[in-house]
C-alpha positions in Angstrom: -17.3 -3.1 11.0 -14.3 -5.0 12.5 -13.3 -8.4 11.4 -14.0 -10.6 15.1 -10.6 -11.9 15.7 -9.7 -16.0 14.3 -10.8 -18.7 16.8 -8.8 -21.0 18.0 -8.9 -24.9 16.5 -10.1 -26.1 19.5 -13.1 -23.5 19.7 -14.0 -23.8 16.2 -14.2 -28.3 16.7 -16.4 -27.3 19.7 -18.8 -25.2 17.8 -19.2 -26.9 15.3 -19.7 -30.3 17.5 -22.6 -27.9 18.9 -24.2 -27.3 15.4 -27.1 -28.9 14.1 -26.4 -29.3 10.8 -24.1 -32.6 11.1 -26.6 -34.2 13.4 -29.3 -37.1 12.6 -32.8 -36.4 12.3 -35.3 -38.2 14.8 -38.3 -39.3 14.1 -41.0 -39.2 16.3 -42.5 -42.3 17.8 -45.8 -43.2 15.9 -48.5 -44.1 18.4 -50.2 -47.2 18.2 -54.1 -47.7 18.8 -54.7 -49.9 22.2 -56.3 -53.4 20.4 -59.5 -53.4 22.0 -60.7 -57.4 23.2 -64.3 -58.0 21.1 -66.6 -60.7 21.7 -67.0 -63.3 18.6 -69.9 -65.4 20.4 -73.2 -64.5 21.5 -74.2 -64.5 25.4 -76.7 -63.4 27.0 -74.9 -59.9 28.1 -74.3 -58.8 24.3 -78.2 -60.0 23.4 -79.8 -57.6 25.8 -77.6 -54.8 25.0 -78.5 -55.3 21.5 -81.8 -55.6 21.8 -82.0 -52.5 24.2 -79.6 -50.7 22.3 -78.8 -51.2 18.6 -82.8 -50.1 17.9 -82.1 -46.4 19.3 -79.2 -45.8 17.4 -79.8 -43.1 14.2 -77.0 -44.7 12.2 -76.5 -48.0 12.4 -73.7 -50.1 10.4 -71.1 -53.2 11.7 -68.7 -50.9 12.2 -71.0 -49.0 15.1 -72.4 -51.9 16.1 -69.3 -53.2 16.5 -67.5 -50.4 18.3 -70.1 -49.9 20.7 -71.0 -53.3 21.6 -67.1 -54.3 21.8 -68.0 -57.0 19.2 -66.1 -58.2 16.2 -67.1 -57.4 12.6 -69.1 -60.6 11.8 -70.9 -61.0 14.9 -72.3 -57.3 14.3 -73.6 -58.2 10.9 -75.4 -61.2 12.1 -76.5 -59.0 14.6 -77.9 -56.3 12.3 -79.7 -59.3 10.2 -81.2 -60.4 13.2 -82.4 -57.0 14.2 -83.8 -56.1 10.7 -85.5 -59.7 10.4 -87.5 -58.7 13.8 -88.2 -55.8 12.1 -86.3 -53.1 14.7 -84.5 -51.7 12.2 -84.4 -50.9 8.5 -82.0 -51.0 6.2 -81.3 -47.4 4.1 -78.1 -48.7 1.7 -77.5 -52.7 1.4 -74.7 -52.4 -0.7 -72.3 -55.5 -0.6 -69.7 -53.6 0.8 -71.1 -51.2 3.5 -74.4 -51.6 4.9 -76.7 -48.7 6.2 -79.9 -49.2 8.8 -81.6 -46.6 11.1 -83.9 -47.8 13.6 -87.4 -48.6 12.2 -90.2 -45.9 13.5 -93.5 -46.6 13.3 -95.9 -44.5 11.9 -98.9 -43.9 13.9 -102.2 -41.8 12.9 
């Protein structure tokens, strides 16, 4: 196989200008969460949503209370209290950390 014949200086600066291996990495641009605005008092609008609401959900805990009502943490977990107090739903974990509720069904023979 024949040797390709030498470059010239000036062809071997631009390659190697064109490599790569000399340049920086980039990073790609990490992409940020919208911050949702959330309620932190009680009107009227959020008190019949969670009265009409919260008691259908399967799996209830602050953090899908929260979400779905567009509420902030503490609101939801006075909102669960008041919910379980009536009786709507009942609790399945009360662990000081995370709490677990499902709606309360009623048994009827």
């Amino acid at each position: 196989m024949p040797k390709a014949a030498p470059k010239s200086k000036a062809a071997q600066q631009k390659a190697a200008m064109s490599s790569n291996k000399g340049k920086k990495k980039k990073w790609a641009k990490a992409k940020s969460k919208e911050s949702a605005v959330k309620a932190v008092v009680l009107d009227e609008k959020i008190e019949k949503a969670m009265y009409k609401e919260v008691p259908s959900y399967k799996l209830i805990t602050t953090a899908v209370v929260s979400d779905r009502l567009k509420i902030n943490g503490s609101l939801a977990r006075v909102v669960i209290a008041r919910l379980e107090k009536e009786g709507k739903i009942k609790a399945v974990v009360k662990h000081n950390k995370q709490l677990i509720y499902t709606r309360a069904v009623s048994v009827q023979e």
